[in-house]
C-alpha positions as CSV (number, residue, x, y, z in Angstrom):
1,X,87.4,-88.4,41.1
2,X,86.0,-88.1,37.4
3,X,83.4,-84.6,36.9
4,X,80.7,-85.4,34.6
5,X,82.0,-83.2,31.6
6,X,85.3,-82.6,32.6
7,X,88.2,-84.8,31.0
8,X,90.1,-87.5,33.0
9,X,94.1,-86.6,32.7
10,X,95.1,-89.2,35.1
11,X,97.9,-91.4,35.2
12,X,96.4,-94.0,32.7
13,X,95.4,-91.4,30.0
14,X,97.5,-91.6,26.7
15,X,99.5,-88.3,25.2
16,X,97.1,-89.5,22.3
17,X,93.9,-89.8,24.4
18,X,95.2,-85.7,25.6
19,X,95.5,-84.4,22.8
20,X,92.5,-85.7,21.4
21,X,90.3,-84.1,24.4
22,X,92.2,-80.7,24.1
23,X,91.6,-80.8,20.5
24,X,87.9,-81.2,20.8
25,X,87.7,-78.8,23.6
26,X,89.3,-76.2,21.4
27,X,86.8,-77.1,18.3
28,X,84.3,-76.4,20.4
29,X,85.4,-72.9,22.3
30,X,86.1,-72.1,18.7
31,X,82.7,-72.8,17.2
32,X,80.6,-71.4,19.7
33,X,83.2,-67.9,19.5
34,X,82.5,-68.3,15.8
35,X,78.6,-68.8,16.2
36,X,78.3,-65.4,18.5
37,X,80.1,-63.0,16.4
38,X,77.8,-64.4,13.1
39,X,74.9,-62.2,12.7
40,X,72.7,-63.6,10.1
41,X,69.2,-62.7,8.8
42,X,66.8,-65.4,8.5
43,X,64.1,-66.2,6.0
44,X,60.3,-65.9,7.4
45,X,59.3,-68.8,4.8
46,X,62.0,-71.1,4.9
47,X,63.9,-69.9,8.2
48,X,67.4,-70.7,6.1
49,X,70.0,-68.1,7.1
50,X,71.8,-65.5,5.1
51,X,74.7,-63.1,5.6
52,X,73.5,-59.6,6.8
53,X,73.3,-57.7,3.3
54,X,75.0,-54.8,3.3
55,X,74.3,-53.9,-0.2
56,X,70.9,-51.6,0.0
57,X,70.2,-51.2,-3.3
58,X,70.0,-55.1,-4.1
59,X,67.0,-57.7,-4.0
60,X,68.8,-61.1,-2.4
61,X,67.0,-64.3,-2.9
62,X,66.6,-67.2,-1.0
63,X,66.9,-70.6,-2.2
64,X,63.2,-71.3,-1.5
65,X,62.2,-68.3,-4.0
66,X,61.8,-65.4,-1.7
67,X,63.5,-61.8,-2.3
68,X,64.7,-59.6,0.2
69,X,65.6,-55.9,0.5
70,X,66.8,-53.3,3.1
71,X,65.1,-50.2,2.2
72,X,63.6,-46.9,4.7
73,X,60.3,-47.5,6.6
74,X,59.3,-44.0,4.7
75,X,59.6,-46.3,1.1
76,X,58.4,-49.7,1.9
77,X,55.8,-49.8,-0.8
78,X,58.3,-48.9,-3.4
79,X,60.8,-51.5,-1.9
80,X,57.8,-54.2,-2.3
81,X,57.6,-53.2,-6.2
82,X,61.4,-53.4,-6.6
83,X,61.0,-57.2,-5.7
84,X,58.1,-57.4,-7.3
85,X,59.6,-56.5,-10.6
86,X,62.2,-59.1,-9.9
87,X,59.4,-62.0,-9.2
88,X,57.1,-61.5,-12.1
89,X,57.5,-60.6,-15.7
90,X,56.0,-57.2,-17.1
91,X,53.6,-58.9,-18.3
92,X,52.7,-61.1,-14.9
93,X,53.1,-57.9,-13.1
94,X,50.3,-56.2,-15.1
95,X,48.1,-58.8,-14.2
96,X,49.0,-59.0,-10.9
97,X,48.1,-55.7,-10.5
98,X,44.6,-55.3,-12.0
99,X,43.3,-58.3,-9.8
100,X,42.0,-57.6,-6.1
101,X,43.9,-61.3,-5.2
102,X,47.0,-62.2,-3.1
103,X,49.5,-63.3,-5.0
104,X,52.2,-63.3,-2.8
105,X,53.3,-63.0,1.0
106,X,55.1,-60.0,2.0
107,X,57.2,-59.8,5.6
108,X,58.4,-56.7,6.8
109,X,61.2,-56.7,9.9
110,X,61.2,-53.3,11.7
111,X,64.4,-54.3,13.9
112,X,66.9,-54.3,10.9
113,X,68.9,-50.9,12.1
114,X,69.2,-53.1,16.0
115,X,70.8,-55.8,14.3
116,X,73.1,-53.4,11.7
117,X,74.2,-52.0,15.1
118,X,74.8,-55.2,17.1
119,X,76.9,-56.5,14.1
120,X,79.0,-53.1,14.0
121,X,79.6,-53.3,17.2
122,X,80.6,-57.2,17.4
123,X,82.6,-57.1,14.0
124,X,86.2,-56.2,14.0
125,X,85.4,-55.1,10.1
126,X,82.2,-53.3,10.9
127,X,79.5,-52.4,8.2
128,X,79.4,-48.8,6.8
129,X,76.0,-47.5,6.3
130,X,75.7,-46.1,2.7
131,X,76.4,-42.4,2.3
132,X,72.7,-41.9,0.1
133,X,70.9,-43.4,3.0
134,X,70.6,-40.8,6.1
135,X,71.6,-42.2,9.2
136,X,68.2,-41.0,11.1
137,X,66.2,-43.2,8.0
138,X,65.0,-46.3,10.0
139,X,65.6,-49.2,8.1
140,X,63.2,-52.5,7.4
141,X,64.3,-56.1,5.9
142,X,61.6,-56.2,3.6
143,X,60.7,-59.7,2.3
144,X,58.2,-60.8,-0.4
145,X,57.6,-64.6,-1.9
146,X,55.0,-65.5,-4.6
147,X,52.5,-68.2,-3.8
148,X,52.3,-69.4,-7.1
């Protein structure tokens, strides 16, 4: 008797027709093994994924515009003017600045230390944390995208 979801290796099934169930059952153990030990960080605007940076001195950017950086809760205004000075021009940023208007959207992620230790702990390679930064420093994903 045939399980819903299970394959049929009875007497009428092909070496061919095997191997071609095996193979898909292993493509799929492998891509959902593959899909649990990726830890990604996803964009607030545009919800596209990106590897977890590990670099905390760089502004990332998303294909739909927006920067990110990982920087201490104790600094997040100075890690919203790094990005900002990688959005806007001198120029722009002056005016930016000296107008009481929003000109862009700014997301801040608490959690980011949770998921630096869930991917330490599921990655064979781990992720140092850098030296400079004091292990006791909570860290944020800070991310900021211009509206126009």
């Amino acid at each position: 008797m045939h399980k819903p979801g299970m394959s049929n290796f009875g007497e009428n099934s092909t070496s061919e027709e095997i191997m071609k169930d095996l193979r898909a059952i292993l493509s799929k153990v492998h891509t959902e093994k593959r899909l649990l030990q990726k830890h990604i960080v996803v964009c607030p605007f545009c919800e596209n994924g990106h590897p977890v940076p590990t670099d905390f001195d760089s502004i990332h950017r998303c294909d739909c515009g927006a920067c990110y950086k990982v920087c201490g809760n104790h600094s997040l205004e100075t890690g919203v003017g790094d990005i900002a000075q990688q959005l806007w021009s001198d120029e722009e940023l002056d005016f930016v600045r000296s107008i009481p208007i929003d000109f862009c959207n700014i997301v801040i992620e608490k959690d980011f230390d949770r998921l630096l230790d869930l991917k330490q702990t599921s990655d064979s390679l781990g992720i140092e944390r850098f030296c400079k930064y004091d292990i006791n420093v909570h860290l944020s994903l800070v991310w900021v995208k211009r509206l126009f």
